[in-house]
DRENLO-165912 format. One record per residue: chain; x, y, z of N, C-alpha, C, O in turn. Coordinates in steps of 0.2 Angstrom, whole numbers. Layout:
N
R   nuro      nx      ny      nz     cax     cay     caz      cx      cy      cz      ox      oy      oz
R      A       X       Y       Z       X       Y       Z       X       Y       Z       X       Y       Z
...
REM end
This chain:
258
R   nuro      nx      ny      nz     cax     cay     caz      cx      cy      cz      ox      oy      oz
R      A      38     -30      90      32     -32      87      32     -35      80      30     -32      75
R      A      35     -40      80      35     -43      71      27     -46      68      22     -47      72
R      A      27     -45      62      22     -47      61      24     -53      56      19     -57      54
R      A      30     -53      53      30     -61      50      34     -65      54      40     -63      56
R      A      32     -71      56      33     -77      59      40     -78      57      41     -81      51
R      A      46     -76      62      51     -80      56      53     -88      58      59     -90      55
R      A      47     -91      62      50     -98      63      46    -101      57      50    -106      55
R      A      41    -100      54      38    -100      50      40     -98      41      39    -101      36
R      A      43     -92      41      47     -89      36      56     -93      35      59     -92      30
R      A      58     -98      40      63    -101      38      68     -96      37      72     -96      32
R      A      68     -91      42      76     -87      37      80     -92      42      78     -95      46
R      A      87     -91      40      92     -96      42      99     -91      41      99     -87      36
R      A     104     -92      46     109     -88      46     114     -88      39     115     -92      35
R      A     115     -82      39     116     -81      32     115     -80      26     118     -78      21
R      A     110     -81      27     103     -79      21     104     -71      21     105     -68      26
R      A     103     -68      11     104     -63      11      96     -59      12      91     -60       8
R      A      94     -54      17      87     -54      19      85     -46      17      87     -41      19
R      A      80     -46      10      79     -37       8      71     -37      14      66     -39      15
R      A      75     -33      17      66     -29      21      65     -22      20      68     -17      23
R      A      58     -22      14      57     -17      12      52     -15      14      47     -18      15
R      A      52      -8      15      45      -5      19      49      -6      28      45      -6      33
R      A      55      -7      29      58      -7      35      55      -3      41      54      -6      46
R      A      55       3      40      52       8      45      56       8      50      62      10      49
R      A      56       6      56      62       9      61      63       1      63      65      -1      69
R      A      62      -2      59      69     -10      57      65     -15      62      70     -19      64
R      A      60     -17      65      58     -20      69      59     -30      66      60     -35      68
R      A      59     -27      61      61     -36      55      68     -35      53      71     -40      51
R      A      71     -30      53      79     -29      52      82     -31      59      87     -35      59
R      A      79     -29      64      82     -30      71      84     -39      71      90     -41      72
R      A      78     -43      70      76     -48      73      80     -55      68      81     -61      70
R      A      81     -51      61      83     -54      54      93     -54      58      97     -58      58
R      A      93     -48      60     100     -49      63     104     -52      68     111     -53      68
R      A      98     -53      74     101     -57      79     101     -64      75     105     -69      77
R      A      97     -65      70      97     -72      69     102     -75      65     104     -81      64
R      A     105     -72      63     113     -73      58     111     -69      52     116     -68      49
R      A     105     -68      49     106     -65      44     109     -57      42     109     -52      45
R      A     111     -58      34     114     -51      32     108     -48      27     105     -51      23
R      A     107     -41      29     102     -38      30     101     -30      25     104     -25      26
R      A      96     -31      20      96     -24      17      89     -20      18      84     -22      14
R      A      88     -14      22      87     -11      24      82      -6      17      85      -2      13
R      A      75      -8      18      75      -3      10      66       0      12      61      -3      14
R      A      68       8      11      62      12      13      61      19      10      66      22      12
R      A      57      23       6      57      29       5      59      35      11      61      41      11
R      A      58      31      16      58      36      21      65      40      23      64      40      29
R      A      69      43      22      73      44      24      75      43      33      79      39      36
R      A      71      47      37      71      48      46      70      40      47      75      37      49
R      A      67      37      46      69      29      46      74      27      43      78      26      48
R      A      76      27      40      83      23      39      89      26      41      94      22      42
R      A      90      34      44      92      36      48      94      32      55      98      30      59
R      A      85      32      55      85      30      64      88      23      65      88      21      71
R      A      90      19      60      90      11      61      99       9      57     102       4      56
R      A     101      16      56     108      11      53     113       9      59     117       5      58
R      A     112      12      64     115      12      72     113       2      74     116      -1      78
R      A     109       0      69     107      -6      74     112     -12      75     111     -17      80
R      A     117     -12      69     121     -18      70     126     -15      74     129     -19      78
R      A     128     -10      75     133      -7      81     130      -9      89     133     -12      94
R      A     123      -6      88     122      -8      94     119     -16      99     119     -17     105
R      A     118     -20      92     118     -27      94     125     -28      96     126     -33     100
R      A     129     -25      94     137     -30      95     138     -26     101     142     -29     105
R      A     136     -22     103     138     -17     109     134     -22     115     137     -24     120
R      A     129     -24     113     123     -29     116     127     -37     117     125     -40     122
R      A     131     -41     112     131     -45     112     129     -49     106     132     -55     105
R      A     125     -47     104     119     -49      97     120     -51      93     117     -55      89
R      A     126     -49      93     130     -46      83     137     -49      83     141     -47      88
R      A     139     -52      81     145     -52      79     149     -50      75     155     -51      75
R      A     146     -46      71     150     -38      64     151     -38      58     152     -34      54
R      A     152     -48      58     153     -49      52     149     -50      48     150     -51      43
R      A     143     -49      51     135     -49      46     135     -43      42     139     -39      44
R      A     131     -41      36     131     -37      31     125     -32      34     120     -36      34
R      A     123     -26      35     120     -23      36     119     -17      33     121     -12      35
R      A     114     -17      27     116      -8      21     106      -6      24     102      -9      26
R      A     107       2      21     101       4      22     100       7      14     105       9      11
R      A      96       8      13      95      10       3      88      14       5      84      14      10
R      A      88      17       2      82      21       0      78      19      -8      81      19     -14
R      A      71      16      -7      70      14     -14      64      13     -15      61      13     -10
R      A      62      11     -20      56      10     -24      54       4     -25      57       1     -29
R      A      49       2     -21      49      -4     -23      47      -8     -30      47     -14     -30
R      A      46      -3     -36      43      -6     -39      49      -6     -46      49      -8     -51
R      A      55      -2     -42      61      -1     -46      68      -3     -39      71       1     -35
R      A      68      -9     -40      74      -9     -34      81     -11     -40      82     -14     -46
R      A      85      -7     -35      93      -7     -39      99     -12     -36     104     -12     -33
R      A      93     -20     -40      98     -26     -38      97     -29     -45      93     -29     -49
R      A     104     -34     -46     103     -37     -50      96     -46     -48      93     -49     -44
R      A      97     -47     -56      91     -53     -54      94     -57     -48     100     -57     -46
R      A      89     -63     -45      90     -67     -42      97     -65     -35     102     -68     -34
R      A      95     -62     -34     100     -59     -27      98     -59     -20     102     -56     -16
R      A      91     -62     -18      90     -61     -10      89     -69     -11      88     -73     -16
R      A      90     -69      -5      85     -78      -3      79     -76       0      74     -79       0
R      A      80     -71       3      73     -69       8      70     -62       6      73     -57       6
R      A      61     -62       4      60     -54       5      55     -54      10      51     -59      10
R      A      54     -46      14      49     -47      19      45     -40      17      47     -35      18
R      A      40     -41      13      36     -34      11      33     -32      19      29     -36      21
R      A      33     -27      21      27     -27      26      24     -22      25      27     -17      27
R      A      17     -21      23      13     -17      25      16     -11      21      17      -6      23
R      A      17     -12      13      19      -8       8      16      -8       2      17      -4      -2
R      A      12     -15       1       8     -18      -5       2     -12      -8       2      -9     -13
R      A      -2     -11      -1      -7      -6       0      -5      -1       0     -10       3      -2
R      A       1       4       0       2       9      -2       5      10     -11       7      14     -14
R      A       4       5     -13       8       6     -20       3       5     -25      -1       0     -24
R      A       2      11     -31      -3      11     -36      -3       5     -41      -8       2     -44
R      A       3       4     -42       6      -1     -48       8      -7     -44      14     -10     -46
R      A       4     -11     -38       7     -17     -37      10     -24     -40      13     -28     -38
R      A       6     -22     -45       7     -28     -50      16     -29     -52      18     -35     -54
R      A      19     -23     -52      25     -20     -53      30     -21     -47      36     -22     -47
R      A      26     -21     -42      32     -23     -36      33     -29     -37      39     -31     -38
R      A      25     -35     -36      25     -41     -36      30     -43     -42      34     -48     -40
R      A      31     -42     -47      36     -43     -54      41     -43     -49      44     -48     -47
R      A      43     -35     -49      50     -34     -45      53     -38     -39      60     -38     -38
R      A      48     -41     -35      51     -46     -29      52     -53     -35      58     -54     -36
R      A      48     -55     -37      50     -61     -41      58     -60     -44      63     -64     -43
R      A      59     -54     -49      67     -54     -52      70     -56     -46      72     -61     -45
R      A      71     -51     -42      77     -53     -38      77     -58     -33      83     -60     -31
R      A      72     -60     -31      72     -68     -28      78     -72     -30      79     -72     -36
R      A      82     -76     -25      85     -82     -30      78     -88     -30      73     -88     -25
R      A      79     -93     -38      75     -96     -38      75    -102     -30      81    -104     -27
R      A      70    -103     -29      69    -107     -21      70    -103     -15      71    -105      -9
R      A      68     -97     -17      69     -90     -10      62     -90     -10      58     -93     -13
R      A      61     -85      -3      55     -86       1      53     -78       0      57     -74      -2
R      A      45     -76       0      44     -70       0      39     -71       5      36     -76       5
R      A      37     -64      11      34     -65      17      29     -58      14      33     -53      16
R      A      25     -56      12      22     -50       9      15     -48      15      10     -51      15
R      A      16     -44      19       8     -44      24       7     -36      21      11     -32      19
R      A       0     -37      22      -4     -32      19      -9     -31      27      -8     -34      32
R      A     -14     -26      26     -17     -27      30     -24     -32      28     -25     -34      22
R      A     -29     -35      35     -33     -39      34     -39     -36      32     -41     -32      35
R      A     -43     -38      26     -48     -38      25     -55     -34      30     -58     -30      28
R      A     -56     -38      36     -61     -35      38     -58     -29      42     -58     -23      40
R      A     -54     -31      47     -52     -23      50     -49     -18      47     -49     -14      51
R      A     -47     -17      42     -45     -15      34     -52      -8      32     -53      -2      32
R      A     -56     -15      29     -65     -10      28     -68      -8      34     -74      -6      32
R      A     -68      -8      39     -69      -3      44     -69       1      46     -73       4      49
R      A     -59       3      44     -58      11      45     -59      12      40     -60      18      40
R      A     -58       9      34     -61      14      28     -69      16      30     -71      22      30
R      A     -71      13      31     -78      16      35     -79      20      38     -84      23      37
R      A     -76      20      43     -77      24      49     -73      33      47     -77      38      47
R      A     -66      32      44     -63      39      42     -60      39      35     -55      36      33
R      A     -65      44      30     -57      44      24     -53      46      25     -50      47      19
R      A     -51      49      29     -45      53      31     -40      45      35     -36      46      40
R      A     -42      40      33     -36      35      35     -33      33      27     -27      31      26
R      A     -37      34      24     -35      31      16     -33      37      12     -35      43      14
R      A     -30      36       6     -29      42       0     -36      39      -3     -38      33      -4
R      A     -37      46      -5     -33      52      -6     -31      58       0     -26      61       1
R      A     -37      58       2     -34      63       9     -29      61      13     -25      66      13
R      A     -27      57      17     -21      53      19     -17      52      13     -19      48       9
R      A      -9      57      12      -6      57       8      -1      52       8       2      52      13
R      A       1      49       2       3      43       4       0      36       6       3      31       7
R      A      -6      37       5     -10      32      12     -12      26       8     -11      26       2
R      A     -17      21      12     -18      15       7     -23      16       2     -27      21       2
R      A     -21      12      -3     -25      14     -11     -29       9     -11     -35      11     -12
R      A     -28       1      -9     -34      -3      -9     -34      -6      -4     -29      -7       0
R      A     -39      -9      -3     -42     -15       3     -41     -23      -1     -45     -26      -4
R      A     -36     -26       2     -34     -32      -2     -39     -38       4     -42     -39       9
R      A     -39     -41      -2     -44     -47       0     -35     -55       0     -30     -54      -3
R      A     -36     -61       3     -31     -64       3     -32     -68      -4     -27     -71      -6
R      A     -38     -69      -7     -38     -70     -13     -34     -68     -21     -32     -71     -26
R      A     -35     -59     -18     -29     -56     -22     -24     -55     -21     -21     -54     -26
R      A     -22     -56     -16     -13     -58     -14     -12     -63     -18      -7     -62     -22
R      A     -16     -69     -17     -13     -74     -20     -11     -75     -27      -6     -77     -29
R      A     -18     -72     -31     -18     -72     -38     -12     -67     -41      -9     -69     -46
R      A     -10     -62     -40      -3     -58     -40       2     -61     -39       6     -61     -44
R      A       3     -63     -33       8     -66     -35       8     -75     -38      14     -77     -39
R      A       5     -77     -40       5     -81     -44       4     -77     -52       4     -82     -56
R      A       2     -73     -53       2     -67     -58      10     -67     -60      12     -69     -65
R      A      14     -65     -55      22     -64     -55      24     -70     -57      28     -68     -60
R      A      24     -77     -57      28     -82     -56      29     -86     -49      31     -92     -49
R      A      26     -83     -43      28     -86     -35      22     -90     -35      17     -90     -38
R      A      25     -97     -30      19    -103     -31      17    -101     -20      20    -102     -15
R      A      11     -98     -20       9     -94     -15       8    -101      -8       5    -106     -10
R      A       9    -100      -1       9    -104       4       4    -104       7      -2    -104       6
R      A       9    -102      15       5    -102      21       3     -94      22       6     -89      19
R      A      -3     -93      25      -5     -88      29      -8     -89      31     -12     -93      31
R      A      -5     -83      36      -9     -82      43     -12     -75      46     -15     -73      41
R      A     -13     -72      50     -15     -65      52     -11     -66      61      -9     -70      65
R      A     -10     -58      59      -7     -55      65     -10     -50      67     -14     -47      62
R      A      -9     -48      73     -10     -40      79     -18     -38      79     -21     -32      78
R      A     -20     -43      81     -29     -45      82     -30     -38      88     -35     -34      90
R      A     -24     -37      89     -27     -32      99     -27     -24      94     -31     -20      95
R      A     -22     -24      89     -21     -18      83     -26     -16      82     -27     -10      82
R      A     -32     -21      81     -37     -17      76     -42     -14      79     -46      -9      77
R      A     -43     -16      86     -49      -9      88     -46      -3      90     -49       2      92
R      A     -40      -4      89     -36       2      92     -37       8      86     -38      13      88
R      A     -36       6      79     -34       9      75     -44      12      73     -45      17      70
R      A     -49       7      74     -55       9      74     -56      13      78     -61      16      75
R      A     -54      16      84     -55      19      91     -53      26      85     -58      30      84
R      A     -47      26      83     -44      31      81     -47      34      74     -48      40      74
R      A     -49      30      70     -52      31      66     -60      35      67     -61      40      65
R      A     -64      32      71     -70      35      74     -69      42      76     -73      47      74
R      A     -64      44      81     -62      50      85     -59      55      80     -59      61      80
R      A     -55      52      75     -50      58      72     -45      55      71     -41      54      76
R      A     -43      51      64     -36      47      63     -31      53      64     -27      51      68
R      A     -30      57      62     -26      63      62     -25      66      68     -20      70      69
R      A     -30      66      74     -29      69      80     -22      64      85     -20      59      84
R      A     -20      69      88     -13      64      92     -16      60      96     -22      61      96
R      A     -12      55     101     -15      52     104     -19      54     111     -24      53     112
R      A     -13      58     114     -17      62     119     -22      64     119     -24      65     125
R      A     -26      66     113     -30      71     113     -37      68     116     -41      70     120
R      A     -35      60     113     -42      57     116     -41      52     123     -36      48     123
R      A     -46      51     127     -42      50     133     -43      41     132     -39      37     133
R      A     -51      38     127     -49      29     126     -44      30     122     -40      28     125
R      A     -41      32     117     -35      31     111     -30      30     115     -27      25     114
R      A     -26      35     121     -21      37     123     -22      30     131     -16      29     134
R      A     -27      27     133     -27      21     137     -26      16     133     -22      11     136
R      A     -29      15     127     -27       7     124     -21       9     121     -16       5     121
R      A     -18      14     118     -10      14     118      -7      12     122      -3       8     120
R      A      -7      14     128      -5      11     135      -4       5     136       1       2     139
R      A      -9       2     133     -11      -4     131      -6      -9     127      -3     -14     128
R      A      -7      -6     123      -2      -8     116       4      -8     117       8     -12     115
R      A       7      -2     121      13      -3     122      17      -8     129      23     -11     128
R      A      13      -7     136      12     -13     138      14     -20     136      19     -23     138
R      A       8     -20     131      10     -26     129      16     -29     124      18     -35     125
R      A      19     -24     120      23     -24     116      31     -26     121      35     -30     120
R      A      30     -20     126      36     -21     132      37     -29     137      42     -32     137
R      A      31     -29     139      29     -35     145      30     -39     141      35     -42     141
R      A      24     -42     136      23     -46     133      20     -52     139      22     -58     140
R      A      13     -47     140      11     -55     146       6     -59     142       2     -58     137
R      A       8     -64     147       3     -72     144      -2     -68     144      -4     -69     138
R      A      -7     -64     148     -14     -63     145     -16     -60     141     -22     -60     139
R      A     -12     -54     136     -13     -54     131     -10     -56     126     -12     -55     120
R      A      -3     -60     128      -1     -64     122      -7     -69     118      -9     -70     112
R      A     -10     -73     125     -15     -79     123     -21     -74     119     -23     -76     114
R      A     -23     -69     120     -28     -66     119     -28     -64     113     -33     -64     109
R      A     -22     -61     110     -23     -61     103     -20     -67      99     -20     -66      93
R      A     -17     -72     101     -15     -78      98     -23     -82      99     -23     -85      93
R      A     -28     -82     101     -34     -83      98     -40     -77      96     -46     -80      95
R      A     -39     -71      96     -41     -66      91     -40     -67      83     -44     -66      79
R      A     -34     -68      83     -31     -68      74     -33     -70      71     -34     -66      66
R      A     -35     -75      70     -39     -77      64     -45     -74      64     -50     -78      61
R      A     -48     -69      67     -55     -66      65     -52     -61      65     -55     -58      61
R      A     -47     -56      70     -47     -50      70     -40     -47      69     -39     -41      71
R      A     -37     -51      68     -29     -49      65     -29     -42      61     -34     -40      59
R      A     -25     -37      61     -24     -32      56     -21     -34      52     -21     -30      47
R      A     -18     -37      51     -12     -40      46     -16     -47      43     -21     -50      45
R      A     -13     -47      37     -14     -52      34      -6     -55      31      -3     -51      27
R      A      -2     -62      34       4     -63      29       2     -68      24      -4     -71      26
R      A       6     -69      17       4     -73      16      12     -71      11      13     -66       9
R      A      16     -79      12      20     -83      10      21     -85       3      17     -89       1
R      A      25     -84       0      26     -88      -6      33     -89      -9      38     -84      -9
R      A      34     -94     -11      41     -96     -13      41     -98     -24      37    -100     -28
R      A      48     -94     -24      50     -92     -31      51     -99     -34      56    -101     -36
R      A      48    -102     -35      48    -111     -38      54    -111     -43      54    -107     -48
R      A      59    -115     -43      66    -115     -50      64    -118     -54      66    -117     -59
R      A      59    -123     -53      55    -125     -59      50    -121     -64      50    -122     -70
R      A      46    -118     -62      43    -115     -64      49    -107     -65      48    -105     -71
R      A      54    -104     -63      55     -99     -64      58    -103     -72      57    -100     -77
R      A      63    -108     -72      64    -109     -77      60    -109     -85      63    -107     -91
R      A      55    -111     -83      49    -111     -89      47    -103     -90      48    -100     -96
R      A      46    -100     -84      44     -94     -87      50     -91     -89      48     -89     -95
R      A      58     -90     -89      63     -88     -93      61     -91    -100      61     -87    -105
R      A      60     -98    -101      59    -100    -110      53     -97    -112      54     -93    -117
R      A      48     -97    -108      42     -90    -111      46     -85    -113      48     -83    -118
R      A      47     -85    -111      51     -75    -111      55     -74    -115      57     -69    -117
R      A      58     -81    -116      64     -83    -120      61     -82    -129      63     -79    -135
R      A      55     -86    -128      53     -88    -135      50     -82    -137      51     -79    -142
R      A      46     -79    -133      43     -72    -133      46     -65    -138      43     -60    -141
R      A      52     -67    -136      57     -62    -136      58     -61    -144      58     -56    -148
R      A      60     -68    -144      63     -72    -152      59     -71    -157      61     -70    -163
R      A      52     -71    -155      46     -69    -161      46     -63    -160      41     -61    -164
R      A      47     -59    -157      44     -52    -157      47     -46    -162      44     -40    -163
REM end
Protein backbone atom coordinates (compact mmCIF):
# COMPACT_ATOMS: atom_id res chain seq x y z
CA UNK A 1 0.00 0.00 0.00
CA UNK A 2 2.35 3.00 -1.17
CA UNK A 3 1.35 6.18 -0.89
CA UNK A 4 3.94 7.94 -2.97
CA UNK A 5 3.67 7.36 -6.61
CA UNK A 6 6.93 6.15 -7.71
CA UNK A 7 6.16 6.38 -11.36
CA UNK A 8 5.59 9.95 -10.67
CA UNK A 9 8.51 10.32 -8.06
CA UNK A 10 11.14 9.06 -10.89
CA UNK A 11 13.28 7.02 -8.64
CA UNK A 12 15.42 5.16 -10.99
CA UNK A 13 17.91 2.25 -10.30
CA UNK A 14 20.63 3.27 -8.44
CA UNK A 15 19.48 6.23 -6.97
CA UNK A 16 20.61 6.42 -3.26
CA UNK A 17 16.78 6.42 -1.56
CA UNK A 18 16.56 7.69 2.55
CA UNK A 19 12.91 6.53 3.58
CA UNK A 20 12.27 8.00 6.65
CA UNK A 21 9.44 7.38 8.93
CA UNK A 22 9.90 3.71 7.12
CA UNK A 23 7.77 1.74 9.52
CA UNK A 24 7.58 -1.88 8.31
CA UNK A 25 9.41 -0.65 4.95
CA UNK A 26 6.35 -0.83 2.51
CA UNK A 27 8.45 2.18 0.40
CA UNK A 28 11.67 0.35 1.25
CA UNK A 29 10.25 -2.91 -0.22
CA UNK A 30 9.12 -1.33 -3.44
CA UNK A 31 12.43 1.20 -3.61
CA UNK A 32 14.13 -2.15 -3.83
CA UNK A 33 12.68 -4.20 -6.24
CA UNK A 34 13.19 -1.23 -8.49
CA UNK A 35 17.06 -1.07 -8.34
CA UNK A 36 17.39 1.34 -5.69
CA UNK A 37 19.94 1.35 -2.79
CA UNK A 38 18.10 1.96 0.19
CA UNK A 39 18.43 3.73 3.82
CA UNK A 40 15.92 2.74 6.13
CA UNK A 41 15.32 5.51 8.92
CA UNK A 42 12.70 5.42 11.86
CA UNK A 43 12.63 5.94 15.74
CA UNK A 44 11.07 2.89 16.14
CA UNK A 45 13.25 0.29 16.81
CA UNK A 46 10.47 -3.11 16.31
CA UNK A 47 10.20 -1.58 12.81
CA UNK A 48 13.52 -1.63 11.72
CA UNK A 49 13.97 -4.88 13.41
CA UNK A 50 10.93 -6.30 11.44
CA UNK A 51 12.34 -5.02 7.89
CA UNK A 52 16.25 -5.58 7.93
CA UNK A 53 15.30 -9.33 6.73
CA UNK A 54 13.88 -7.54 3.47
CA UNK A 55 16.69 -7.56 1.01
CA UNK A 56 17.54 -11.34 1.98
CA UNK A 57 14.17 -12.17 1.23
CA UNK A 58 13.68 -10.31 -2.18
CA UNK A 59 16.85 -12.41 -3.36
CA UNK A 60 15.36 -15.43 -1.80
CA UNK A 61 12.28 -14.25 -4.08
CA UNK A 62 14.11 -13.37 -7.10
CA UNK A 63 13.78 -9.41 -6.52
CA UNK A 64 17.17 -8.61 -5.47
CA UNK A 65 20.03 -9.16 -6.78
CA UNK A 66 22.39 -8.29 -3.38
CA UNK A 67 24.27 -6.04 -4.80
CA UNK A 68 21.94 -3.08 -3.82
CA UNK A 69 22.79 -1.34 -0.50
CA UNK A 70 20.29 -1.78 2.05
CA UNK A 71 21.06 -0.14 5.92
CA UNK A 72 18.43 0.41 8.56
CA UNK A 73 19.48 3.64 11.06
CA UNK A 74 17.41 4.66 13.88
CA UNK A 75 17.15 8.67 13.74
CA UNK A 76 15.84 11.80 14.08
CA UNK A 77 14.72 13.42 11.57
CA UNK A 78 15.42 16.72 12.36
CA UNK A 79 19.13 15.64 13.23
CA UNK A 80 20.09 13.01 10.49
CA UNK A 81 23.85 11.63 10.70
CA UNK A 82 24.72 12.16 6.89
CA UNK A 83 26.91 14.35 5.42
CA UNK A 84 25.50 17.31 2.97
CA UNK A 85 24.06 16.45 -0.34
CA UNK A 86 24.09 12.64 0.01
CA UNK A 87 20.59 11.05 -1.15
CA UNK A 88 19.14 11.63 -4.63
CA UNK A 89 15.76 10.65 -3.34
CA UNK A 90 13.87 11.28 0.08
CA UNK A 91 10.40 9.74 0.96
CA UNK A 92 8.94 11.54 4.21
CA UNK A 93 5.84 9.63 4.90
CA UNK A 94 3.52 10.55 7.28
CA UNK A 95 6.16 11.96 9.87
CA UNK A 96 5.87 15.89 9.09
CA UNK A 97 2.72 15.88 11.46
CA UNK A 98 4.37 14.22 14.23
CA UNK A 99 7.39 16.59 14.47
CA UNK A 100 7.19 19.82 16.74
CA UNK A 101 10.09 21.59 15.12
CA UNK A 102 9.28 20.88 11.21
CA UNK A 103 10.62 23.67 10.05
CA UNK A 104 13.90 21.71 11.17
CA UNK A 105 13.28 18.58 9.33
CA UNK A 106 12.29 20.45 6.25
CA UNK A 107 16.20 22.38 6.69
CA UNK A 108 17.38 18.91 7.24
CA UNK A 109 15.89 17.13 4.08
CA UNK A 110 17.25 20.13 2.08
CA UNK A 111 21.15 19.59 3.39
CA UNK A 112 21.26 16.18 2.49
CA UNK A 113 19.49 16.25 -0.75
CA UNK A 114 22.03 16.08 -3.71
CA UNK A 115 21.24 19.42 -5.49
CA UNK A 116 18.61 18.10 -8.61
CA UNK A 117 17.31 15.31 -5.98
CA UNK A 118 13.77 14.77 -5.39
CA UNK A 119 11.79 14.85 -2.11
CA UNK A 120 8.25 13.04 -1.94
CA UNK A 121 6.98 14.57 1.85
CA UNK A 122 3.05 13.11 2.44
CA UNK A 123 1.36 14.31 5.30
CA UNK A 124 -2.06 13.67 6.09
CA UNK A 125 -5.01 15.48 4.04
CA UNK A 126 -6.62 18.37 5.32
CA UNK A 127 -10.18 17.53 5.43
CA UNK A 128 -10.07 13.92 6.76
CA UNK A 129 -7.22 15.07 8.98
CA UNK A 130 -10.06 17.70 10.93
CA UNK A 131 -12.53 15.23 11.32
CA UNK A 132 -10.77 12.97 13.43
CA UNK A 133 -9.58 15.72 15.26
CA UNK A 134 -13.02 16.30 15.63
CA UNK A 135 -14.47 13.36 16.31
CA UNK A 136 -11.50 12.06 19.09
CA UNK A 137 -8.54 13.88 20.90
CA UNK A 138 -7.39 10.91 21.86
CA UNK A 139 -6.21 10.65 17.97
CA UNK A 140 -3.87 13.73 18.29
CA UNK A 141 -1.40 14.80 21.11
CA UNK A 142 -1.42 15.46 23.69
CA UNK A 143 -3.24 12.50 24.66
CA UNK A 144 -2.09 10.17 21.73
CA UNK A 145 1.60 10.12 22.84
CA UNK A 146 3.63 10.78 20.08
CA UNK A 147 0.59 11.62 18.07
CA UNK A 148 0.03 14.46 15.42
CA UNK A 149 0.74 18.13 16.52
CA UNK A 150 -0.73 19.82 13.47
CA UNK A 151 -3.34 19.55 10.82
CA UNK A 152 -1.39 20.75 7.67
CA UNK A 153 -3.05 22.50 4.92
CA UNK A 154 -1.14 21.92 1.25
CA UNK A 155 -0.54 25.43 1.25
CA UNK A 156 1.77 25.02 4.29
CA UNK A 157 3.75 22.29 2.86
CA UNK A 158 4.53 24.25 0.12
CA UNK A 159 5.53 27.40 1.79
CA UNK A 160 8.16 25.34 4.22
CA UNK A 161 9.61 23.86 2.00
CA UNK A 162 10.11 26.70 -0.23
CA UNK A 163 10.97 28.20 3.31
CA UNK A 164 13.93 25.35 3.21
CA UNK A 165 15.39 26.17 -0.43
CA UNK A 166 13.02 23.29 -2.32
CA UNK A 167 11.26 24.52 -5.57
CA UNK A 168 7.77 22.50 -4.59
CA UNK A 169 5.90 20.33 -7.63
CA UNK A 170 3.25 17.80 -8.10
CA UNK A 171 0.56 16.86 -5.77
CA UNK A 172 -1.68 14.52 -5.42
CA UNK A 173 -3.70 12.60 -2.58
CA UNK A 174 -3.97 9.06 -1.79
CA UNK A 175 -6.10 6.18 0.38
CA UNK A 176 -9.51 7.95 -0.25
CA UNK A 177 -11.19 4.19 1.09
CA UNK A 178 -8.55 5.09 4.62
CA UNK A 179 -10.45 7.82 5.69
CA UNK A 180 -13.83 6.63 6.89
CA UNK A 181 -12.19 3.97 8.29
CA UNK A 182 -10.07 5.95 10.50
CA UNK A 183 -13.40 8.20 11.15
CA UNK A 184 -15.37 4.98 12.13
CA UNK A 185 -12.44 4.53 14.63
CA UNK A 186 -12.32 7.67 15.85
CA UNK A 187 -16.20 7.92 16.57
CA UNK A 188 -16.25 4.36 18.54
CA UNK A 189 -12.88 4.66 20.35
CA UNK A 190 -9.33 5.27 18.43
CA UNK A 191 -7.66 3.29 21.22
CA UNK A 192 -10.18 0.45 21.28
CA UNK A 193 -8.70 -2.85 19.19
CA UNK A 194 -10.25 -3.56 16.12
CA UNK A 195 -12.34 -6.39 17.19
CA UNK A 196 -13.97 -4.83 19.73
CA UNK A 197 -16.24 -3.03 17.27
CA UNK A 198 -18.00 -5.25 14.96
CA UNK A 199 -18.16 -1.94 11.65
CA UNK A 200 -14.29 -1.17 12.55
CA UNK A 201 -13.31 -4.98 12.41
CA UNK A 202 -15.65 -5.27 8.83
CA UNK A 203 -14.21 -2.40 6.94
CA UNK A 204 -10.73 -3.59 8.05
CA UNK A 205 -11.62 -6.66 6.31
CA UNK A 206 -12.26 -4.39 3.92
CA UNK A 207 -8.98 -2.54 3.79
CA UNK A 208 -7.17 -5.47 3.98
CA UNK A 209 -8.98 -7.19 1.00
CA UNK A 210 -8.14 -4.69 -0.64
CA UNK A 211 -4.53 -4.14 -0.06
CA UNK A 212 -4.18 -8.27 -0.92
CA UNK A 213 -6.64 -8.55 -3.95
CA UNK A 214 -6.22 -5.26 -5.16
CA UNK A 215 -9.71 -5.38 -7.21
CA UNK A 216 -10.69 -3.13 -10.12
CA UNK A 217 -13.64 -2.16 -7.94
CA UNK A 218 -12.12 -0.71 -5.37
CA UNK A 219 -8.88 0.17 -7.14
CA UNK A 220 -11.26 2.49 -9.52
CA UNK A 221 -13.26 3.61 -6.49
CA UNK A 222 -10.59 5.22 -4.71
CA UNK A 223 -8.62 6.29 -7.84
CA UNK A 224 -11.87 8.63 -8.17
CA UNK A 225 -12.38 9.30 -4.35
CA UNK A 226 -8.90 10.98 -3.90
CA UNK A 227 -8.96 14.10 -4.79
CA UNK A 228 -11.80 14.87 -2.33
CA UNK A 229 -11.20 12.10 0.26
CA UNK A 230 -7.54 10.98 0.09
CA UNK A 231 -5.90 10.74 3.66
CA UNK A 232 -2.81 11.46 2.48
CA UNK A 233 -1.66 14.47 0.94
CA UNK A 234 1.90 13.99 -1.27
CA UNK A 235 3.53 16.82 -2.31
CA UNK A 236 6.75 16.72 -4.36
CA UNK A 237 9.55 18.97 -4.45
CA UNK A 238 12.96 19.14 -6.12
CA UNK A 239 16.35 20.76 -4.51
CA UNK A 240 16.97 23.23 -7.50
CA UNK A 241 21.20 23.58 -8.19
CA UNK A 242 20.61 26.83 -9.08
CA UNK A 243 18.92 28.19 -6.45
CA UNK A 244 20.81 25.89 -3.82
CA UNK A 245 23.84 27.48 -5.35
CA UNK A 246 22.58 31.09 -4.46
CA UNK A 247 21.35 30.20 -1.16
CA UNK A 248 25.35 28.70 -0.19
CA UNK A 249 26.50 32.64 -1.42
CA UNK A 250 23.57 33.87 1.05
CA UNK A 251 25.00 31.85 3.58
CA UNK A 252 28.24 32.45 2.36
CA UNK A 253 28.01 36.28 2.64
CA UNK A 254 25.97 35.94 5.81
CA UNK A 255 28.67 34.16 7.47
CA UNK A 256 31.46 36.81 6.35
CA UNK A 257 29.65 39.83 8.03
CA UNK A 258 28.70 38.32 11.03
Amino acid sequence: MLTVDYEKFELRAGDLLLDLGCGFGRHTYEALVRGAHVVSCDTAIPELEAIKNTAPMLIDDGLFDGQLMHTQVQGDGTRLPYPDNTFDKIIASEVLEHIPDDVAAYDEFFRILKPGGMLAATVPATVPEKICWKLSDEYYAPKAEGGHVRVYTEDEVRSKLEGAGFDPGLSYKAHALHAPYWWIRCAVGVNNEVDDNWTVKQYHKLLEWDIVSQPWITRTAEKLLNPLLGKSLVVQATKSPLRTEKLSQIREAADASA
